[in-house]
SESE-418096 format. One record per residue (C-alpha): x, y, z; chain. Coordinates in nm, 3 decimals, always signed. Each point is the difference from the previous one (the first is absolute). Last residue first. Layout:
N
        x        y        z  cadena
        X        Y        Z       A
...
# end
This chain:
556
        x        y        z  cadena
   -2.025   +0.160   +0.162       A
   -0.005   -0.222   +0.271       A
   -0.334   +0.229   +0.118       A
   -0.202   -0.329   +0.123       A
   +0.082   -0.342   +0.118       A
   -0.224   -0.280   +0.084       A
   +0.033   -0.172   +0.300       A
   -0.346   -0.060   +0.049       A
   -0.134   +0.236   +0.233       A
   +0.198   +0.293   -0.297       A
   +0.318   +0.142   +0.032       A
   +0.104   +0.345   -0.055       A
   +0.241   +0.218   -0.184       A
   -0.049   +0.388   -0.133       A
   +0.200   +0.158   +0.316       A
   +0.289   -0.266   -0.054       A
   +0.033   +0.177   -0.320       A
   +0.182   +0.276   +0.176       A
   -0.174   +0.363   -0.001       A
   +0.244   +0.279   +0.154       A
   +0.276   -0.213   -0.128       A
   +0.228   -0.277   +0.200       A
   +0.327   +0.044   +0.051       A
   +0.298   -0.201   -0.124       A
   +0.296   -0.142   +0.194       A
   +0.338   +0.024   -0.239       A
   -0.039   +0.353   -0.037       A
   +0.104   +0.218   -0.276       A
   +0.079   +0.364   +0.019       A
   +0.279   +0.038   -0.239       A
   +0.243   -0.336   -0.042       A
   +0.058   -0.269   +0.245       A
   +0.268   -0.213   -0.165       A
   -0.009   -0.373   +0.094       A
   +0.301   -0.166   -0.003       A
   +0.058   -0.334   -0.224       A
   -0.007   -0.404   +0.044       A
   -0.304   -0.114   +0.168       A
   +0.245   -0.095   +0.294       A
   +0.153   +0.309   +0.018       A
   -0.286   +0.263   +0.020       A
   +0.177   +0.249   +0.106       A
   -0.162   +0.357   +0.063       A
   +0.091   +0.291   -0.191       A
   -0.163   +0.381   +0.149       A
   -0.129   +0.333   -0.147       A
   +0.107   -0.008   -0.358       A
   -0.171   +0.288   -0.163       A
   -0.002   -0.040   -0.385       A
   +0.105   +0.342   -0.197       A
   -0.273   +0.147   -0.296       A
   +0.105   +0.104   -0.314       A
   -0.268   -0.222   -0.177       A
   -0.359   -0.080   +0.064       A
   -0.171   -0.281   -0.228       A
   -0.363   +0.064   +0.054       A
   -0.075   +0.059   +0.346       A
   +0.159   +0.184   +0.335       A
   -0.221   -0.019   +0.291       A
   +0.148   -0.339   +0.069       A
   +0.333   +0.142   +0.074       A
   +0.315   -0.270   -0.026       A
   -0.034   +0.051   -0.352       A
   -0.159   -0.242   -0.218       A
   -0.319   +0.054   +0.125       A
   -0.272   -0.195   +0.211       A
   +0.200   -0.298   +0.097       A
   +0.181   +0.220   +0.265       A
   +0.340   -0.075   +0.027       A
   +0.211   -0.321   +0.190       A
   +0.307   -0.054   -0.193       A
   +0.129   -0.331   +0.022       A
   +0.392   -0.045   -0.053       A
   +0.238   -0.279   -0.042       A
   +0.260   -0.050   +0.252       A
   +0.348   +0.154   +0.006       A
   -0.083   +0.223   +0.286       A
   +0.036   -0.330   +0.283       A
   +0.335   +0.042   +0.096       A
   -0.083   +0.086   +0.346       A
   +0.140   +0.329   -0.044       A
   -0.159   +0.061   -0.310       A
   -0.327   -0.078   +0.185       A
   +0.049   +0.229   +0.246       A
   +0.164   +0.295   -0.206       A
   -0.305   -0.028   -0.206       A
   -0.277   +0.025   +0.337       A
   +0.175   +0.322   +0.089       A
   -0.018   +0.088   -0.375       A
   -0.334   -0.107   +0.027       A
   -0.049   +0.249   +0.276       A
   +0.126   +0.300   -0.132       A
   -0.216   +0.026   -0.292       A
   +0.108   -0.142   -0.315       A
   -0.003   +0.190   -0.333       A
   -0.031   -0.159   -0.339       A
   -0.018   +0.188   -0.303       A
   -0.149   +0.031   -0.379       A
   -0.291   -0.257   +0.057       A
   -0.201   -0.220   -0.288       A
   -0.105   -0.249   +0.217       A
   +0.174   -0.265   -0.225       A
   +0.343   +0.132   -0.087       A
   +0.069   +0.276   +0.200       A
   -0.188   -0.131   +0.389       A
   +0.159   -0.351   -0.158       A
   +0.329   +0.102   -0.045       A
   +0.037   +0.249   +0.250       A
   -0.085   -0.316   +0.261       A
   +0.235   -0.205   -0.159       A
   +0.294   +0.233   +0.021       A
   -0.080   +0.136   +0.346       A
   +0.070   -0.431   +0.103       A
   +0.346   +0.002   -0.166       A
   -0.073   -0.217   -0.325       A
   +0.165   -0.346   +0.049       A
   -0.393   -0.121   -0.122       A
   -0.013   +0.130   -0.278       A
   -0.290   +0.253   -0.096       A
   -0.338   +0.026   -0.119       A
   +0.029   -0.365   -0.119       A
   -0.094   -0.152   -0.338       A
   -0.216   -0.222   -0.081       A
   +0.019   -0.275   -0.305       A
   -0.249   -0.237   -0.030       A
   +0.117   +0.003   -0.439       A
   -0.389   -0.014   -0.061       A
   -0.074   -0.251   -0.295       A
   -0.382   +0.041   +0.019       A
   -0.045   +0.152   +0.330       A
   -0.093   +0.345   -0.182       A
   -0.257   -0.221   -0.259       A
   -0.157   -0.199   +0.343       A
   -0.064   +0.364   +0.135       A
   -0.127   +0.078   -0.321       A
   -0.275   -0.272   -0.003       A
   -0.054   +0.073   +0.388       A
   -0.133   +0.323   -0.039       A
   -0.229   -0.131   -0.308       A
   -0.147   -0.250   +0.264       A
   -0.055   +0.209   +0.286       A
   -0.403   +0.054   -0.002       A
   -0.001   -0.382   -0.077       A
   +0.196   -0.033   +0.338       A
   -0.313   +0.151   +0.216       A
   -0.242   +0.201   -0.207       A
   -0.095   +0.321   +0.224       A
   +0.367   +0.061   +0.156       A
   +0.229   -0.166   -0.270       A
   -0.115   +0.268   -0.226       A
   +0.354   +0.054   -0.092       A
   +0.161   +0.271   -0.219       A
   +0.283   -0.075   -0.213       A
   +0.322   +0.095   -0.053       A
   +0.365   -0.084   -0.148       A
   +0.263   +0.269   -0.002       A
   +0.148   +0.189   -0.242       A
   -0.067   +0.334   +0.172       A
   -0.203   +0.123   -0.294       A
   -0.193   -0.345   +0.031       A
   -0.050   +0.076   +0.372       A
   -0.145   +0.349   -0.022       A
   -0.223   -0.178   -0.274       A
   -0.090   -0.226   +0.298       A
   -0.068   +0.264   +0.226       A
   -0.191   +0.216   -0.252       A
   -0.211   -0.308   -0.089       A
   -0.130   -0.046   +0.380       A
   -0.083   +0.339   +0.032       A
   -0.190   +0.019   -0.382       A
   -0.207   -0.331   +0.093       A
   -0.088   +0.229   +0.367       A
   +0.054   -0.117   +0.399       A
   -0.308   -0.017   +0.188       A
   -0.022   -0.390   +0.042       A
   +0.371   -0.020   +0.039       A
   +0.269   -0.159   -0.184       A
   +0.356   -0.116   +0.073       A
   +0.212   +0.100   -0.262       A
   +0.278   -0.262   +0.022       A
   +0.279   +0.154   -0.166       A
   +0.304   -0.261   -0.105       A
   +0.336   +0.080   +0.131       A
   +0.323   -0.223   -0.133       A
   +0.248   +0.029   +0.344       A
   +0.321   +0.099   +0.001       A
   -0.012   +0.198   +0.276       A
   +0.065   +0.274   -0.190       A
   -0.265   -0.123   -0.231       A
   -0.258   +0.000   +0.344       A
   +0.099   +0.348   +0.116       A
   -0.054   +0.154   -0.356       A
   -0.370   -0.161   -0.006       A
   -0.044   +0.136   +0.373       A
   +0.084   +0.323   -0.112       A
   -0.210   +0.004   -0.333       A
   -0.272   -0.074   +0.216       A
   +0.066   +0.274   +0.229       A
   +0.077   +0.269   -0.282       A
   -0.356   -0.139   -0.169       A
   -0.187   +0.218   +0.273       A
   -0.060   +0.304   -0.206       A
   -0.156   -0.170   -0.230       A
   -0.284   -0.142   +0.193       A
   -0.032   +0.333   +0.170       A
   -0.030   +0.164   -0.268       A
   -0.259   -0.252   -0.174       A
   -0.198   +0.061   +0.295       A
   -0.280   -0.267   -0.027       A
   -0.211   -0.023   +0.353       A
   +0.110   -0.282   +0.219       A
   +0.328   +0.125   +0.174       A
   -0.223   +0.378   +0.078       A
   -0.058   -0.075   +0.404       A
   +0.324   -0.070   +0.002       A
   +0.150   +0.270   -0.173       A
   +0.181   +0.013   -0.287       A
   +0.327   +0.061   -0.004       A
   +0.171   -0.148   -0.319       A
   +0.124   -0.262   +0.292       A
   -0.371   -0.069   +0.088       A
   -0.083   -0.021   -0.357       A
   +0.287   -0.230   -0.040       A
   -0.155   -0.256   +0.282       A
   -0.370   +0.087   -0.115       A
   +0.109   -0.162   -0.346       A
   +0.130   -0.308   +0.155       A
   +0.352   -0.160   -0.053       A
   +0.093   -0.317   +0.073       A
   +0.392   -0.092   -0.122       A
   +0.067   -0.336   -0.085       A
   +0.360   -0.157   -0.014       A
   +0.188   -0.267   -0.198       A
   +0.185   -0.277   +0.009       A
   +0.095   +0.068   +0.373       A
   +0.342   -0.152   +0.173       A
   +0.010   -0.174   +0.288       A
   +0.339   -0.021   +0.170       A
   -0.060   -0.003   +0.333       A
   +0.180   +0.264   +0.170       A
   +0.047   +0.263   -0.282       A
   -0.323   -0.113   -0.137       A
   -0.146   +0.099   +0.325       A
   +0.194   +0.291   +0.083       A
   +0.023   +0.210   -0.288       A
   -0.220   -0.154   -0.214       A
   -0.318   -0.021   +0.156       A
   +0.127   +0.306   +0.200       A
   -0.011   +0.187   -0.297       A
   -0.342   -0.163   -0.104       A
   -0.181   +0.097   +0.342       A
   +0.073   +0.382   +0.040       A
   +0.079   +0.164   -0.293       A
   -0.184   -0.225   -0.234       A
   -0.285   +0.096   +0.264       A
   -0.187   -0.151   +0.255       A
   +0.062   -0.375   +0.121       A
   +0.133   -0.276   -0.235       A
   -0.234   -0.251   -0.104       A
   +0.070   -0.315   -0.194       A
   -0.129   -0.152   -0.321       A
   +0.175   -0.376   -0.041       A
   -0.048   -0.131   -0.316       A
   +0.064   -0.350   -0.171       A
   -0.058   -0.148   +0.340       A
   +0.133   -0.284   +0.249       A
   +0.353   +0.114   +0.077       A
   -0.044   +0.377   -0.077       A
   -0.312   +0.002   +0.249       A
   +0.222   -0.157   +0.259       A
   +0.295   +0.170   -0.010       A
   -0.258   +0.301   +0.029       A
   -0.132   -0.103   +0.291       A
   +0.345   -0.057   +0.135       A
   +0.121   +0.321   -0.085       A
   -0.277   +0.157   +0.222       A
   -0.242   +0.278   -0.059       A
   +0.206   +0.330   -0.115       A
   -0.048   +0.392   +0.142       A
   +0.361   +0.009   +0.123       A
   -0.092   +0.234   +0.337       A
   -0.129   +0.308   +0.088       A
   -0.170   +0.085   -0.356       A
   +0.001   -0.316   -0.131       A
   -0.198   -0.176   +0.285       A
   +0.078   -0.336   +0.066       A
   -0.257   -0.244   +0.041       A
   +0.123   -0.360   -0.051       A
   -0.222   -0.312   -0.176       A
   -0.305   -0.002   -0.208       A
   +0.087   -0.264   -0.313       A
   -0.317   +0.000   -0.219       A
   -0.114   -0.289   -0.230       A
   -0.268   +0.089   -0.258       A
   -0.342   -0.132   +0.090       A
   -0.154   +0.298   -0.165       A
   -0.084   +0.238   +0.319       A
   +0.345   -0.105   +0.052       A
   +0.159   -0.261   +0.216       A
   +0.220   -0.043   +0.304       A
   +0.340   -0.150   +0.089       A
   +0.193   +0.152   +0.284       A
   +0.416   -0.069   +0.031       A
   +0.128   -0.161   +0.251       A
   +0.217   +0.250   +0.208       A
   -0.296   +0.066   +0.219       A
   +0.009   -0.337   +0.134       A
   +0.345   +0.010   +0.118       A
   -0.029   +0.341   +0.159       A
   -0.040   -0.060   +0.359       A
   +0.296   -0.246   +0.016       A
   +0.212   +0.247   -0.182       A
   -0.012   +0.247   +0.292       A
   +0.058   -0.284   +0.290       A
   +0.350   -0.066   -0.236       A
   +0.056   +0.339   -0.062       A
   -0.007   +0.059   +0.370       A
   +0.370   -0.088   +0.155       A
   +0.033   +0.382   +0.073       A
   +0.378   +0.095   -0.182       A
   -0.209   -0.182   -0.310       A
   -0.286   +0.280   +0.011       A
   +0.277   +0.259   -0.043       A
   +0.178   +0.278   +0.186       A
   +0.217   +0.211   -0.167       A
   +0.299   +0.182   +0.129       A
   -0.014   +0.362   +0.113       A
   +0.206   -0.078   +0.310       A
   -0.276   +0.071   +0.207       A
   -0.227   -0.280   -0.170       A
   -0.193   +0.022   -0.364       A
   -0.328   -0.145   +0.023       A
   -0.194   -0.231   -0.214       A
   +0.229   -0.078   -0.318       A
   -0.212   -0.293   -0.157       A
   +0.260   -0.275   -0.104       A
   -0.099   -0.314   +0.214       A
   -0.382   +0.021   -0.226       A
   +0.207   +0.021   -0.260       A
   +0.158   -0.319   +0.026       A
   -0.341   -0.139   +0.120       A
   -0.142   +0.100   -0.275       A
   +0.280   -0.117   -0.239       A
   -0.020   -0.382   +0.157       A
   -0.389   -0.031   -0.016       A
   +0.025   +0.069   -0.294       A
   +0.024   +0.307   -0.328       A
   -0.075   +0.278   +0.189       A
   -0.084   +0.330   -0.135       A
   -0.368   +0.042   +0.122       A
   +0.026   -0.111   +0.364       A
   +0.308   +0.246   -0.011       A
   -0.194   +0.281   -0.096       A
   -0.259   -0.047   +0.241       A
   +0.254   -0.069   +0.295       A
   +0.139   +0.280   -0.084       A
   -0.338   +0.182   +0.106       A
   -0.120   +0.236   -0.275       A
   -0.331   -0.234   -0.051       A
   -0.037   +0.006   +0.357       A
   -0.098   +0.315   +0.051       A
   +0.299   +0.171   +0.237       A
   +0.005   +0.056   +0.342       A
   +0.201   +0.259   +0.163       A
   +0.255   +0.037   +0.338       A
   +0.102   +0.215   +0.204       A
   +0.149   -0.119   +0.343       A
   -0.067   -0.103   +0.322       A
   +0.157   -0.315   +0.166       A
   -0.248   -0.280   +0.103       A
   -0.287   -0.062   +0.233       A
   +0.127   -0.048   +0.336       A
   +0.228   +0.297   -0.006       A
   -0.236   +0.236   -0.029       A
   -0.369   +0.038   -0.198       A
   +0.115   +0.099   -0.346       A
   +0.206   -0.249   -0.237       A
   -0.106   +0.182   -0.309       A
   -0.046   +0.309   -0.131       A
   -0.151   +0.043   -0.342       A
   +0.004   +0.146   -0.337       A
   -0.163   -0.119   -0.311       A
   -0.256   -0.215   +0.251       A
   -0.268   +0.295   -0.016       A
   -0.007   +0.001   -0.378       A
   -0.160   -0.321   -0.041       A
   -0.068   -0.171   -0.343       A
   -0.016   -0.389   +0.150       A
   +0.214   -0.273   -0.056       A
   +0.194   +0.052   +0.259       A
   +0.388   +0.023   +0.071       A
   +0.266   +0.028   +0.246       A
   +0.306   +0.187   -0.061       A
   +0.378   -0.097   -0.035       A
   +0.232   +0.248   +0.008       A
   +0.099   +0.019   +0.374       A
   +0.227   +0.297   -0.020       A
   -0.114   +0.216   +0.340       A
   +0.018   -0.382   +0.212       A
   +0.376   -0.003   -0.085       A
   +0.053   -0.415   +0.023       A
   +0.308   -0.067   +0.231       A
   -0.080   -0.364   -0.133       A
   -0.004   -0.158   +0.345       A
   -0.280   +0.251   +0.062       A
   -0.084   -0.131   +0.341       A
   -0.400   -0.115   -0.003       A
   -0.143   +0.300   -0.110       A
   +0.226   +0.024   -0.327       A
   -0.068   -0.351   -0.094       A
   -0.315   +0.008   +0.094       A
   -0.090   +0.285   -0.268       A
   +0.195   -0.153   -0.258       A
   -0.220   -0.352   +0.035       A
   -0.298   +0.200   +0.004       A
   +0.101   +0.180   -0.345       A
   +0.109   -0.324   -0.135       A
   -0.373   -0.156   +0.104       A
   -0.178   +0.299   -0.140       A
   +0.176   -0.055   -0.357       A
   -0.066   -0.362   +0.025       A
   -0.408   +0.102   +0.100       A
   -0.017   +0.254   -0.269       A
   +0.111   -0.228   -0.288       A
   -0.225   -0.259   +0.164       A
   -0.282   +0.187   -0.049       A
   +0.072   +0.103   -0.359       A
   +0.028   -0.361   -0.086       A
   -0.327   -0.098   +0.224       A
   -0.167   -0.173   -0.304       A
   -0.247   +0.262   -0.127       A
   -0.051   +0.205   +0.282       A
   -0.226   +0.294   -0.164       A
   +0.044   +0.067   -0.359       A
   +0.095   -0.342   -0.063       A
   -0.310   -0.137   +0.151       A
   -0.255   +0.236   -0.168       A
   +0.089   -0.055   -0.333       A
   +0.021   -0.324   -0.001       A
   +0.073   +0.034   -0.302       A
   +0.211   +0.230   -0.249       A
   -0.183   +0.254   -0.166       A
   +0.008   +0.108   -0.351       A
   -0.397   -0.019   -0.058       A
   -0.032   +0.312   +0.208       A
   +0.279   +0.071   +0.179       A
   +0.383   -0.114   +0.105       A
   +0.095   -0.170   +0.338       A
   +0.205   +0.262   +0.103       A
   -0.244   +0.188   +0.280       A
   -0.108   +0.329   +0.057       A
   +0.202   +0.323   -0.046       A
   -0.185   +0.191   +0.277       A
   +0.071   -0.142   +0.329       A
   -0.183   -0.366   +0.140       A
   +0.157   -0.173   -0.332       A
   +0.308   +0.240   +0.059       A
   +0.119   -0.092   +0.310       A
   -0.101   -0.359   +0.016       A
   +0.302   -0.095   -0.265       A
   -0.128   -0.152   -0.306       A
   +0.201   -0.298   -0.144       A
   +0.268   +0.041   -0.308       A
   -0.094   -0.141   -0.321       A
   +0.084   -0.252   -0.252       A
   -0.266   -0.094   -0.327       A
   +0.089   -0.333   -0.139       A
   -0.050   -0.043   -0.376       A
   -0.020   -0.296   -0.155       A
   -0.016   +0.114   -0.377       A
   -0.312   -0.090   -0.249       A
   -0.099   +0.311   -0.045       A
   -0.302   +0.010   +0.249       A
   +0.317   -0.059   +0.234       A
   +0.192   +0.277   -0.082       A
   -0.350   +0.189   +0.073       A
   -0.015   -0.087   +0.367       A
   +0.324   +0.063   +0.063       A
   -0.064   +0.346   -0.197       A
   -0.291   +0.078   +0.241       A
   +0.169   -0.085   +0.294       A
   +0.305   +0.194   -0.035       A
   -0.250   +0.272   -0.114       A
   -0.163   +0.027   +0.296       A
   +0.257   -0.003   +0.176       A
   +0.167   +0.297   -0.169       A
   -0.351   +0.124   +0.004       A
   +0.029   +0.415   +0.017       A
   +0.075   +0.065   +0.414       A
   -0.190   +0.163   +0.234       A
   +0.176   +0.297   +0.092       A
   +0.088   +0.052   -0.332       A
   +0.266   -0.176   -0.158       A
   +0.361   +0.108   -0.207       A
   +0.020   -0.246   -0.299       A
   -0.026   -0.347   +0.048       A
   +0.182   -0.348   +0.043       A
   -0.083   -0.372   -0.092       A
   +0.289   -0.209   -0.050       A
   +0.010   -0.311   -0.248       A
   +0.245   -0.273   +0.034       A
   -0.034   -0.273   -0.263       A
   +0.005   -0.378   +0.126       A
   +0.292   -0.194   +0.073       A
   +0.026   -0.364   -0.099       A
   +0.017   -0.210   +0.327       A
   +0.285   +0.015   +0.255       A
   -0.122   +0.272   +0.189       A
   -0.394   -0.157   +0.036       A
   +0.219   -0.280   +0.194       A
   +0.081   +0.169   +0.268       A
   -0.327   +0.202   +0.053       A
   -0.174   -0.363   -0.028       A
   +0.244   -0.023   +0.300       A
   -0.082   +0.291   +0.157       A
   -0.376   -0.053   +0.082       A
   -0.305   +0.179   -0.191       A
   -0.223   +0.130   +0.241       A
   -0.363   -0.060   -0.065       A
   -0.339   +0.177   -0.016       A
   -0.320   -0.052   -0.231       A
   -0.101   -0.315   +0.244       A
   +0.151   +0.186   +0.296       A
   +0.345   -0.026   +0.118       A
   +0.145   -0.277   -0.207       A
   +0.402   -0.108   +0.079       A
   +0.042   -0.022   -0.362       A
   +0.273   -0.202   -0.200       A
   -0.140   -0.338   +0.087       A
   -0.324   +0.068   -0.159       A
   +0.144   +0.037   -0.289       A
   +0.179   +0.306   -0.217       A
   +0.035   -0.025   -0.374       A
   -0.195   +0.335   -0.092       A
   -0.305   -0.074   -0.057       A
   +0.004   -0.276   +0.273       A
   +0.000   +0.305   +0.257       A
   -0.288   +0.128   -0.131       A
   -0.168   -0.315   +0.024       A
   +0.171   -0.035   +0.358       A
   -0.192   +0.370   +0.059       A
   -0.314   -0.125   -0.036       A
   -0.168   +0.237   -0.253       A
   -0.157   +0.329   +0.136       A
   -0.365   +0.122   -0.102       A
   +0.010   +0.339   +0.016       A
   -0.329   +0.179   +0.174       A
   +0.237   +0.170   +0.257       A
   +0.279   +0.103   -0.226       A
   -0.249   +0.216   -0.165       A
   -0.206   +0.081   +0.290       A
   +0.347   +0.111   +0.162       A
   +0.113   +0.220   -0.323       A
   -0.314   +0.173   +0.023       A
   -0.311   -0.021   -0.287       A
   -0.016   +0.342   -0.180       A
# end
C-alpha cells in the first residue's frame, strides 16, 4: 500500500492562479505564497458575499476512533466528485495543528487519492496562521503580565488571571505551571497553564470574524483577568487589541489550495471541536459560497461535538445556514462501539457491527434535531466486507435516511461519485433551515441541560464546586447570558470516553466555565478533558525523518 506522502509526493500540482481562475479569482486577489500557495485577500472576500450563493454542505461523523474514519477525506473526495459532475465544488477545511500531526491522529489533509496538496506544507507551517494565532495570544498574555509587574493600575487579582498562553504542541507538562519565579526582578508568581493553540480564543476568534473591524472588536473584548473587585478585565482595558490585530491580518485571509484533482481547496482556521467550536473560518466559507455551486466544509469530531456548535454558535453568529449535512461513518467505528476490540476492528463480527448502530442512529437523531438532512457516508476500508458495507446502508434505508459507501480513498473523486449524486438530490430544494439547541435568553444551566439532554443524550447535570465559583463570577459580571461551548471528550458522547455506543442515564460533570467573550460564548469544561493534549507512548513523530535532500519521510 503506497503512503499518503508518496502519494501527495508524486502529484503533479497545477499553478495555483489557474486554480484560482477556475473559480473567478485573478491574480490581483492572491497575495501568492508558493506557486501552488496563495492567500486570498479580503476584498475578493467582499465581493464573493454579494454574488449568487452557493449550497452549504457540512461534513460530520459518528463517534471516532483514536484515529479518526475520513471526514477529511471524504470532504475531499466528494469536492472532488461534485466536480466530475459537472458542479464547481470547493472543498473547505480547517488547518492541522502540530500537536496531533507529530501525536497519534495524524494530519487533516485527507488520504490516498482524497488529499489536499501540498501536503507537506500545510501539515507543517503552512502560511504562519497558526503561528501568529499563538504569537497575538502570547503578546496579550505579556502585555497582562507587565501590567501587573509594573504597578497594577488595574488592581488586577494575579490568582484570577484567565487568560493562558498557548502552543501548538501536545504537551502535558505546560497544563499546569508556576510562573514569575526567580524574585522580584523577574515577575510576580502565580499559576498559570498553556493551552494548544487551536483552543486559544484567539483561534476561535480568528475563525469567526467577518473584517478587519470585527476582529479587532473582539480582539478589545477578551475577558483576561478579573480584578479585586471581581470585575472583568479585558484586552481593550490594556490598549493591545490594536498590536494583537496587527499580527493577525494575514492570517485572516483566507488559504486557497488544490486537490489531488485540481479542485480548489480553502485551508484556513484550526479549531478543535472537542475543546473549542470545531469550524474553519466564516470567511472561507463566504468565499466558497460566493464563487461555487458547492461548498463541502469540515466540522471537527462528532455530530455531537462539531455540528452542534456549527449551529449553535456559528450560525447563531454569522448566519450561515447548511443545505444539507454528511455524516462519515466507518464499519470499524461501529464495531468499536459494538465492542470489539482493537486488535479485532478488521475481522467481520457481524455482532459487533450491529451492535454499534445505537451510535449511528445517535448522531443521525442529533443532526434532524438540529435540523439538519443527514446523508451516510460509509467510508470504506480495504478490509472491510460487501455484506458490512450493505448492512450499514440498509440500516440507513430503515432509518429513512440517504447512504452510500465511498471508495473515495483508492479511486479519488470517481470513487465518490454516487455519494455525491444523493448529496446533490438532499440539497435539491433544501428549506436551509437549522434550528438551535436552545434560545438564547435561556438562563445559562438551561442551555447547558439542554444540550447534555438533547444531543449528548444525558439525564443530569451536576457542577462541581468550582464552576459554580467560576458561575457566580461570570453572572456577576454580567457575562452568563452568552452562548455556550461544551468542551467533552470526542471519543464518546458522554463526558467519559470509556463509555461507547450510545450511553444513557449518565450525569455530565461540569468542572469549570471560562469566558470566551470576544468569540461570542463560554466554554464549558466537561468530565476529564484537557485543553493541552499529551502525547502517546508512541507519537508519529517517532516514524518521521528527512532525507540529504530535503525529502520527507513518515508524514503519514
Amino acid at each position: 500500500m503506497v503512503a499518503d506522502i508518496e502519494i501527495a509526493q508524486r502529484a503533479k500540482m497545477r499553478p495555483i492562479l489557474d486554480v484560482a481562475a477556475d473559480i473567478g479569482l485573478g491574480k490581483d486577489d492572491l497575495v501568492l505564497k508558493s506557486e501552488s500557495i496563495a492567500k486570498v485577500r479580503l476584498a475578493a472576500v467582499d465581493r464573493a458575499r454579494k454574488a449568487r450563493q452557493g449550497k452549504l454542505v457540512l461534513v460530520t461523523g459518528t463517534t471516532p476512533t483514536r484515529y479518526g474514519e475520513g471526514k477529511t477525506l471524504t470532504t475531499v473526495g466528494l469536492g472532488q466528485a461534485l466536480n466530475r459532475l459537472g458542479k464547481k465544488g470547493i472543498v473547505a477545511v480547517r488547518e492541522p495543528s502540530l500537536g496531533p500531526v507529530f501525536g497519534t491522529k495524524g494530519g487533516a489533509t485527507g488520504g490516498g487519492r482524497s488529499q489536499v496538496l501540498p501536503m507537506e506544507e500545510i501539515n507543517l507551517h503552512f502560511t504562519g496562521d497558526i503561528h501568529a494565532v499563538g504569537a497575538a495570544n502570547n503578546l496579550v498574555a505579556a502585555i497582562l503580565d507587565a501590567h501587573i509587574f509594573h504597578g497594577n493600575e488595574l488592581n488586577i487579582d494575579p490568582t484570577r488571571v484567565l487568560l493562558p498562553r498557548c502552543l501548538d504542541m501536545n504537551d502535558r507538562q505546560l497544563r499546569n505551571i508556576v510562573t514569575g519565579l526567580g524574585g522580584p526582578k523577574h515577575g510576580v508568581p502565580r499559576e498559570d497553564e498553556f493551552v494548544i493553540t487551536a483552543a486559544s480564543e484567539v483561534m476561535a476568534i480568528l475563525c469567526l470574524a467577518e473584517g478587519i473591524p470585527d476582529l479587532k472588536e473582539r480582539l478589545e473584548r477578551i475577558v483576561v483577568a478579573f480584578d479585586r473587585e471581581q470585575r472583568p478585565v479585558k484586552v481593550g482595558d490594556l490598549y493591545v487589541h490594536g498590536a494583537a490585530a496587527i499580527l493577525l491580518k494575514d492570517a485572516l485571509m483566507p488559504n486557497l489550495v488544490q486537490t489531488l484533482e485540481g479542485t480548489p481547496a480553502l485551508v484556513h482556521g484550526g479549531p478543535f471541536a472537542n475543546i473549542a467550536h470545531g469550524h474553519n473560518s466564516v470567511l472561507a466559507d463566504r468565499l466558497g459560497l460566493g464563487l461555487g455551486d458547492v461548498v463541502v466544509a469540515e466540522v471537527g469530531f462528532g455530530a455531537d461535538l462539531g455540528a452542534e456548535k456549527f449551529v449553535d454558535l456559528v450560525c447563531r453568529q454569522s448566519g450561515l445556514r447548511p443545505d444539507a449535512a454528511v455524516l462519515v461513518v466507518s464499519v470499524r467505528a461501529l464495531k468499536h462501539h459494538g465492542g470489539a476490540k482493537r486488535k479485532e476492528l478488521t475481522a467481520e463480527n457481524p455482532k459487533a457491527l450491529a451492535a454499534g448502530m445505537v451510535n449511528l442512529d445517535a448522531h443521525v437523531r442529533i443532526l434532524k434535531t438540529l435540523g439538519l438532512a443527514p446523508v451516510v457516508a460509509v467510508n470504506r476500508f480495504a478490509s472491510d466486507m460487501d455484506r458490512e458495507i450493505d448492512a450499514i446502508v440498509d440500516h440507513c434505508k430503515d432509518l429513512g435516511v440517504r447512504a452510500a459507501a465511498h471508495t473515495c480513498h483508492e479511486d479519488g473523486g470517481a470513487g465518490g461519485e454516487t455519494l455525491a449524486r444523493l448529496l446533490l438530490d438532499a440539497t435539491a430544494g433544501a428549506a436551509k433551515v437549522v434550528r438551535f439547541v436552545y434560545k438564547e435568553e435561556d438562563p445559562f444551566e438551561e442551555k447547558v441541560a439542554k444540550v447534555a439532554t438533547s444531543i449528548y443524550g444525558a439525564a443530569d447535570v451536576k457542577y462541581d464546586a468550582a464552576a459554580l465559583e467560576d458561575l457566580a463570577r461570570l453572572r456577576g459580571a454580567g457575562l452568563d447570558g452568552l452562548p455556550i461551548c461544551i468542551a467533552k471528550t470526542q471519543l464518546s458522547l458522554s463526558d467519559d470516553e470509556r463509555a461507547l455506543g450510545a450511553p444513557t442515564g449518565w450525569t455530565l460533570q461540569v468542572r469549570g466555565i471560562r469566558p470566551s467573550a470576544g468569540a461570542g460564548f463560554l466554554v464549558v469544561l466537561a468530565g476529564d478533558i484537557m485543553r493541552m493534549p499529551g502525547l502517546g507512548e508512541e507519537p508519529a513523530a517517532l516514524a518521521m525523518d528527512i532525507d540529504d535532500v530535503g525529502t520527507i519521510k513518515g508524514l503519514f
